[in-house]
C-alpha positions in Angstrom: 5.7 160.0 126.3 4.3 163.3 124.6 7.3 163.4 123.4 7.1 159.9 121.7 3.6 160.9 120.7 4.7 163.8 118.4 7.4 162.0 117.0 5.1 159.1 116.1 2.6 162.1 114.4 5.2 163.8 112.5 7.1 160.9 111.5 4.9 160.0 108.2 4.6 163.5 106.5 2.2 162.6 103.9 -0.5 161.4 106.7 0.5 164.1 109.1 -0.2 166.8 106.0 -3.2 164.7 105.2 -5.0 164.8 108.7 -4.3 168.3 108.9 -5.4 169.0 105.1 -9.0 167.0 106.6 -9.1 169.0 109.4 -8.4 172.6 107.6 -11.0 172.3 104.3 -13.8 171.2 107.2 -13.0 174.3 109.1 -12.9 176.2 105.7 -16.0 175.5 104.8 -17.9 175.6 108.2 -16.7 178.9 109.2 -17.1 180.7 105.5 -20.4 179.0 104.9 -21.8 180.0 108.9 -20.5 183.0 108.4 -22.3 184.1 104.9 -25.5 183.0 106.7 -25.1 184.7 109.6 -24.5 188.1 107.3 -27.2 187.1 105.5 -29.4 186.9 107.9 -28.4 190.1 109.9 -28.8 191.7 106.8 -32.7 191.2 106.7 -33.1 193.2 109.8 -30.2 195.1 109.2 -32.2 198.1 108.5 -33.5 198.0 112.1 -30.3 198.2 113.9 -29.7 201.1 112.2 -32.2 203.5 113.6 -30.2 204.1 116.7 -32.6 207.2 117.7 -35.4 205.1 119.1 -36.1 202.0 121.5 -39.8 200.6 120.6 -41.4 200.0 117.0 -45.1 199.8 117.1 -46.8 198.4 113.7 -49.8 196.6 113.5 -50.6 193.8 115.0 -50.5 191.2 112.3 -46.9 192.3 111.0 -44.2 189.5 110.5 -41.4 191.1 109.5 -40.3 194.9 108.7 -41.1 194.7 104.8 -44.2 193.4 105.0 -46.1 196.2 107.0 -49.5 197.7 106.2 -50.1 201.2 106.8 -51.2 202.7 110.0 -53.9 205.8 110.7 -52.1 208.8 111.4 -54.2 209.2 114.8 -52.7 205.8 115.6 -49.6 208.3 116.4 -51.3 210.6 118.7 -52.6 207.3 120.6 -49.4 205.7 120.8 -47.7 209.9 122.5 -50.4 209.4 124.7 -49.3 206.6 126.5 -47.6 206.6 129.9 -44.3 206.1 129.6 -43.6 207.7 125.7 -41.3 210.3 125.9 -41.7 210.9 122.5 -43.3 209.2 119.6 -43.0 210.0 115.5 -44.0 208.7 112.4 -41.9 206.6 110.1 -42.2 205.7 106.7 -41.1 202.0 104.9 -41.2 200.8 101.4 -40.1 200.0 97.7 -40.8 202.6 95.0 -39.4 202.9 91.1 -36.9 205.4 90.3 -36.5 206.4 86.9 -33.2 208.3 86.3 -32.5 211.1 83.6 -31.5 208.4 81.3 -34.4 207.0 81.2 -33.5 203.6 83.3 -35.6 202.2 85.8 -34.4 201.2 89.4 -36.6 199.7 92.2 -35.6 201.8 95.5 -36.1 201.1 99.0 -37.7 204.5 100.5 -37.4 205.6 104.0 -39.8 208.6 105.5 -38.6 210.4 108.4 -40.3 212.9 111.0 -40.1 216.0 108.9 -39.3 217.5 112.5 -36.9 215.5 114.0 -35.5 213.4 111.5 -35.2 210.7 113.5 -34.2 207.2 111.9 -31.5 209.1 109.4 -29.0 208.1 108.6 -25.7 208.4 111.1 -22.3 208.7 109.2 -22.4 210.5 106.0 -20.3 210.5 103.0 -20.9 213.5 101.1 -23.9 216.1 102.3 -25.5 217.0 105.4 -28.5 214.8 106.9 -30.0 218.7 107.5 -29.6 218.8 103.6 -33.1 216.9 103.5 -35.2 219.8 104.4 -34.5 220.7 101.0 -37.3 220.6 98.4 -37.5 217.4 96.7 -34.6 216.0 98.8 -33.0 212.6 99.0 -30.2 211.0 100.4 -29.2 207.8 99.2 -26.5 204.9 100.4 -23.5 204.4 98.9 -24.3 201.0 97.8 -26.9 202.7 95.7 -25.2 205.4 94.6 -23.1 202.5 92.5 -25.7 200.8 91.5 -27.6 203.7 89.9 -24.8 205.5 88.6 -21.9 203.0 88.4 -17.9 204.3 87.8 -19.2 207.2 88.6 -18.0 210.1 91.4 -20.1 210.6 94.1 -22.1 214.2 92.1 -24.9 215.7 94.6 -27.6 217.4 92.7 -28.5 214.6 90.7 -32.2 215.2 89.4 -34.2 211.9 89.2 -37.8 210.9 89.4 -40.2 208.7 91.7 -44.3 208.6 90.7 -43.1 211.4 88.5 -42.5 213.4 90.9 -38.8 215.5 91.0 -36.3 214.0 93.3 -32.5 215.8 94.4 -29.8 214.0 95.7 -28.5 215.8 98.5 -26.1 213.3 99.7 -24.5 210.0 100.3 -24.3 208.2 103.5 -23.2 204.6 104.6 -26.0 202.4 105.8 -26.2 198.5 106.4 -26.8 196.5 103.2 -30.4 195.1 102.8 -31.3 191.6 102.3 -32.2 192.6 98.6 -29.8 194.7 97.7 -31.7 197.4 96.5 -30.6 201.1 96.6 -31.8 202.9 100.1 -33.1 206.5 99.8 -34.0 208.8 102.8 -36.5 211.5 102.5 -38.7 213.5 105.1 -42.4 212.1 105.4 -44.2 215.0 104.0 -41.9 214.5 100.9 -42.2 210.2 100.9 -45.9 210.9 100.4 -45.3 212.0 97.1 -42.6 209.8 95.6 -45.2 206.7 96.4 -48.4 205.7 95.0 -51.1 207.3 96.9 -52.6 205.2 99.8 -55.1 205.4 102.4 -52.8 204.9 105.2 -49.4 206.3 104.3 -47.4 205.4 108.3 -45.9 202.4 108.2 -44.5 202.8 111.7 -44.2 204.7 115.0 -41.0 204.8 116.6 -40.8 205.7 120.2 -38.3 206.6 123.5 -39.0 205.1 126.8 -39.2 207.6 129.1 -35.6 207.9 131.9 -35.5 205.6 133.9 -38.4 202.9 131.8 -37.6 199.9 130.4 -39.0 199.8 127.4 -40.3 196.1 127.3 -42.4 197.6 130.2 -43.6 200.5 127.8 -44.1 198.8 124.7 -46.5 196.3 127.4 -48.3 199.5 127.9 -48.4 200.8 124.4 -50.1 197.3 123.3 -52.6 197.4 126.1 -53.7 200.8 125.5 -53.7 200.8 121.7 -53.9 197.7 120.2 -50.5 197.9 118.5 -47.7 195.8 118.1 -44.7 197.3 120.5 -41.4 195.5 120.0 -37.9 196.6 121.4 -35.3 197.2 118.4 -34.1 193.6 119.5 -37.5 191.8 119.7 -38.1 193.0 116.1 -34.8 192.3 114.5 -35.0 188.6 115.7 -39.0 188.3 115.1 -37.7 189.4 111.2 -34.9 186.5 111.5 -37.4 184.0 112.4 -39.5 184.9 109.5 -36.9 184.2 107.2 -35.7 181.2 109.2 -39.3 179.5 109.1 -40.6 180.5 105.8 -37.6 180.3 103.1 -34.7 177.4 101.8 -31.7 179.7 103.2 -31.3 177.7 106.2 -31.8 174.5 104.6 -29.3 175.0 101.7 -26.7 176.4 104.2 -27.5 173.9 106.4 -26.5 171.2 104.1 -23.0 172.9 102.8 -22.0 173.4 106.6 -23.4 169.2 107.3 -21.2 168.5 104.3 -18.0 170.1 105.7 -18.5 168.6 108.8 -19.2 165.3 107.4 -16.1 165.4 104.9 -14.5 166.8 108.6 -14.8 163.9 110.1 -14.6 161.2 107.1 -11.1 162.5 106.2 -9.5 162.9 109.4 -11.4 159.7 110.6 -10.1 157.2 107.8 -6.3 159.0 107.8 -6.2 158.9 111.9 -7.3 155.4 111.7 -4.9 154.2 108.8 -2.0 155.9 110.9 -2.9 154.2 114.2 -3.0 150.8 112.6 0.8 151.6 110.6 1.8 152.3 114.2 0.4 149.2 115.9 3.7 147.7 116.6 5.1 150.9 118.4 2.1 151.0 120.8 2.6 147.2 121.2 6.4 148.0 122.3 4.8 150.9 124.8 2.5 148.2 126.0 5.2 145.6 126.9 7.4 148.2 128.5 4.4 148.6 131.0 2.5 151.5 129.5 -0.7 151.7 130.6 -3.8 152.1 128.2 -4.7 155.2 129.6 -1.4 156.7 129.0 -1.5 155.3 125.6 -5.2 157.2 125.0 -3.5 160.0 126.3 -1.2 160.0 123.4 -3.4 159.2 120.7 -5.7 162.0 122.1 -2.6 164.2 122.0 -1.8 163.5 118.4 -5.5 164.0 118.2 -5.8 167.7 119.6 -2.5 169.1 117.9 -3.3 168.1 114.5 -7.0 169.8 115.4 -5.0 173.0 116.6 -2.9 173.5 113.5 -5.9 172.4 110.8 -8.3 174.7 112.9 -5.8 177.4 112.7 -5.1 177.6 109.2 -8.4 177.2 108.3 -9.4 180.3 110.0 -7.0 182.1 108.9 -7.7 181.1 105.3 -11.5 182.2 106.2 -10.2 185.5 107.5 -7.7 185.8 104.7 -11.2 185.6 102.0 -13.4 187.9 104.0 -10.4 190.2 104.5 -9.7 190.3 100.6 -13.5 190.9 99.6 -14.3 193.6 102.3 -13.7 196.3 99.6 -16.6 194.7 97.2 -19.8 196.8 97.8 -21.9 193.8 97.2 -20.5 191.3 100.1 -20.7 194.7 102.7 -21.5 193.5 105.6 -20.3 189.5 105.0 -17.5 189.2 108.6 -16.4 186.1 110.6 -18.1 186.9 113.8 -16.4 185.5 116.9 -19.6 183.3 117.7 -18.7 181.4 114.4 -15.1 181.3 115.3 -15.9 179.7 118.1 -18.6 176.9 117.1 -16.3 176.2 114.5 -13.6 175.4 117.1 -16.4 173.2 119.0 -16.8 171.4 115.9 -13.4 171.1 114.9 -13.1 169.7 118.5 -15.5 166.9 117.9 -14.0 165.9 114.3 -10.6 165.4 115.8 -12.1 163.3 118.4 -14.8 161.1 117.0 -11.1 160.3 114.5 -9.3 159.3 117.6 -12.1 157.1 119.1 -12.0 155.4 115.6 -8.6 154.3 116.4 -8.3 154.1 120.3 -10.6 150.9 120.3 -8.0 148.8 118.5 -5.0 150.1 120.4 -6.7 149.3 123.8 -7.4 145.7 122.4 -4.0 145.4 121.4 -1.9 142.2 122.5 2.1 143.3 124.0 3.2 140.3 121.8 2.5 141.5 118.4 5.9 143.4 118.8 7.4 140.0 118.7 5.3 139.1 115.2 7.1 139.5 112.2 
């Protein structure tokens, strides 16, 4: 009967080609469009993820997502070393400044201060310098990202001379590092330096980045760091999804994503619905015969279910491999960095995709299983 049940699928090309057509520009547009959000997204914390050198932000308290953090006290470091359970703590730096280059362009920058010491929050693969390169006078690194957008067509040419609240910067080197939400260059200095390429404030610390002692958790530390001081501790993870729920909650990207991805679903389900349907009714008189040879209904769902799942195999398939085919071509293009199917998308897609092909079916089943034997008879 499965047999039967392909035959019957395949035997009108022009439907079969149209169910999976349906099927594919739904998954298309599902998995590019969840995708591009999910990238999106990771790319407002993305910044977080990559200081790999420490477990626990603290901030103050009232901070809802990294770029929009007031500046701490500097003895709100030696409070937050002096906790049980901080193996070490160090200051760390976070903000937007305006470059102005030797041609006398501007460029807003996004400035990171690290621990003149230790360094820690640097950047981890390099492209062209050394990370010890920013003990340097005047040093800067900056991302490659950046690089292109300040001096575009141009090779990578350390020793650049710019300038940030007039004050002399160097370009020591160029590193990869995850692409911010806004796209803006990202340059890495040491703290003592940062305090001169910004506008003079109060409170210069924007952060203090500690390690959990061996053998700590460091939910359990940052519980003691806001109990002792006041502060806002949050694991790397806490704060990289407390930053996604900022942008979640307070701008349109979810809605307007939401609505392309409803769409593709929606169209999903319309065209695979009203071409399933139309090819179960052409076929009415075949499942009649089945019927009067003694088929039973559930045998005959079977089938239509069948039908169902292979066209949602083969339009699922090609859709993704479509999606992989666009992300695969546009990987090279410094502005989409960081824009991947993730597997998670992959497989919600399939979920869907799952749903579409069946909601079609159920369209259809209700007239087969109401079906009269004798209509084979009818001419």
């Amino acid at each position: 009967m499965n047999w039967i049940a392909l035959k019957m699928l395949t035997g009108d090309r022009s439907k079969y080609l149209g169910l999976i057509f349906g099927v594919s520009f739904a998954t298309v547009l599902m998995t590019q469009q969840i995708s591009i959000f999910a990238g999106i997204m990771r790319r407002t914390a993305s910044q977080i993820l990559d200081v790999r050198d420490a477990d626990i932000w603290v901030m103050d308290n009232k901070v809802r997502f990294i770029d929009e953090v007031p500046g701490l006290p500097s003895t709100d470091l030696d409070r937050v070393r002096g906790v049980p359970g901080v193996a070490w703590a160090v200051k760390f730096y976070k903000g937007q400044v305006r470059a102005r280059l030797a041609d006398g362009n501007f460029r807003n920058v996004i400035l990171f201060g690290l621990d003149d010491a230790t360094l820690v929050g640097g950047p981890q693969e390099m492209i062209a310098g050394n990370l010890a390169d920013l003990r340097q006078a005047d040093a800067v690194i900056i991302d490659k990202a950046g690089y292109e957008y300040m001096w575009p067509d141009e090779p990578y040419q350390l020793g650049r001379v710019f300038e940030m609240n007039d004050r002399r910067a160097v370009l020591v080197g160029v590193c990869n590092a995850s692409a911010p939400f806004t796209t803006l260059p990202v340059l890495y200095t040491r703290y003592s330096q940062a305090a001169w390429f910004v506008p003079r404030e109060r409170n210069l610390m924007s952060f203090v980045l500690v390690k959990p002692q061996e053998g700590l958790a460091a939910k359990e530390v940052c519980q003691n760091i806001q109990e002792r001081t006041g502060l806002m501790a949050l694991t790397k993870e806490q704060f990289f999804w407390k930053t996604i729920a900022y942008f979640l909650g307070s701008t349109g990207i979810p809605v307007n994503f939401g609505i392309t991805i409803a769409l593709g679903f929606i169209i999903g389900v319309a065209i695979a619905g009203q071409t399933f349907y139309l090819f179960t009714i052409e076929n009415l008189k075949q499942f009649g015969a089945l019927k009067a040879m003694g088929l039973s209904n559930i045998r005959i769902v079977g089938m239509i279910l069948l039908q169902a799942l292979v066209v949602g195999l083969i339009g699922y398939g090609i859709g993704v491999g479509l999606t992989a085919i666009f992300f695969e071509s546009t990987s090279h293009i410094t502005h989409l960095a960081g824009l991947h199917m993730f597997w998670q998308v992959m497989a919600g897609t399939g979920v869907a995709v799952l749903v579409i092909v069946v909601l079609a079916s159920l369209l259809s089943i209700r007239r087969v299983l109401v079906l009269e034997p004798a209509v084979v008879f009818r001419v």
